[in-house]
N, C-alpha and C positions, 0 to 999 in steps of 0.2 A: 504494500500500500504506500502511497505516494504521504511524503511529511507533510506537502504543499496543502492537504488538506485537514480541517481544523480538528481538533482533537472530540469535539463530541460528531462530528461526523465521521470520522472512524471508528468512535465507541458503538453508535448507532446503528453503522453497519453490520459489525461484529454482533450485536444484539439479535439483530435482524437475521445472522446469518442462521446463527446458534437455535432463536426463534423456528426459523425456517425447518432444519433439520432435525426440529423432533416436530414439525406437524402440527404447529400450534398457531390460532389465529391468534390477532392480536388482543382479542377481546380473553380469548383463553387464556393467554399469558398474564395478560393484566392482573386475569381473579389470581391465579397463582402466585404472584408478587405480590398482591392487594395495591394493587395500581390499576387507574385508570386507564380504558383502554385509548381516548385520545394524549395521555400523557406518553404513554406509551409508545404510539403513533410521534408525539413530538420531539422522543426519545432518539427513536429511527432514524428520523426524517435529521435528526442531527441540530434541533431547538432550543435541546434543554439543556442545562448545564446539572446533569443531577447527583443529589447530595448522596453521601457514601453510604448512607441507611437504608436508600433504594437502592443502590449498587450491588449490596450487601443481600437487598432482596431477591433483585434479580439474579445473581449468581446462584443464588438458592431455587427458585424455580428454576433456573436451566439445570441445575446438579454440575456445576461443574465449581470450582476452585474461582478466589477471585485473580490469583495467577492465570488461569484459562480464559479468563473474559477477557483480560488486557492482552492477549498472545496478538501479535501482528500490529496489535496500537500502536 
């Protein structure tokens, strides 16, 4: 991934990708996190700058490590 791009749009991505590969809409994911599914979408989309306690969540719904979620950041 290219650095020229900003740091929640790479997070977003990543989110998205992770998202993608286990099969989960975004509305899915959201209740899993207990986030909203458009925060979620704003997450994506590369929006939000979000705090380390959603971070924290979402690493948890996806099951992976928060070293795994930052891989390629």
């Amino acid at each position: 991934m290219s650095t020229n791009i900003s740091v929640t749009h790479r997070f977003g991505q990543r989110v998205r990708e992770l998202r993608k590969a286990r099969q989960l809409s975004q509305e899915e994911f959201g209740d899993l996190c207990g986030l909203d599914r458009t925060y979620i979408s704003g997450i994506e989309r590369g929006l939000r700058n979000v705090a380390l306690r959603n971070i924290e969540a979402i690493s948890k719904a996806l099951d992976v490590s928060l070293a795994e979620l930052f891989e390629e950041i």
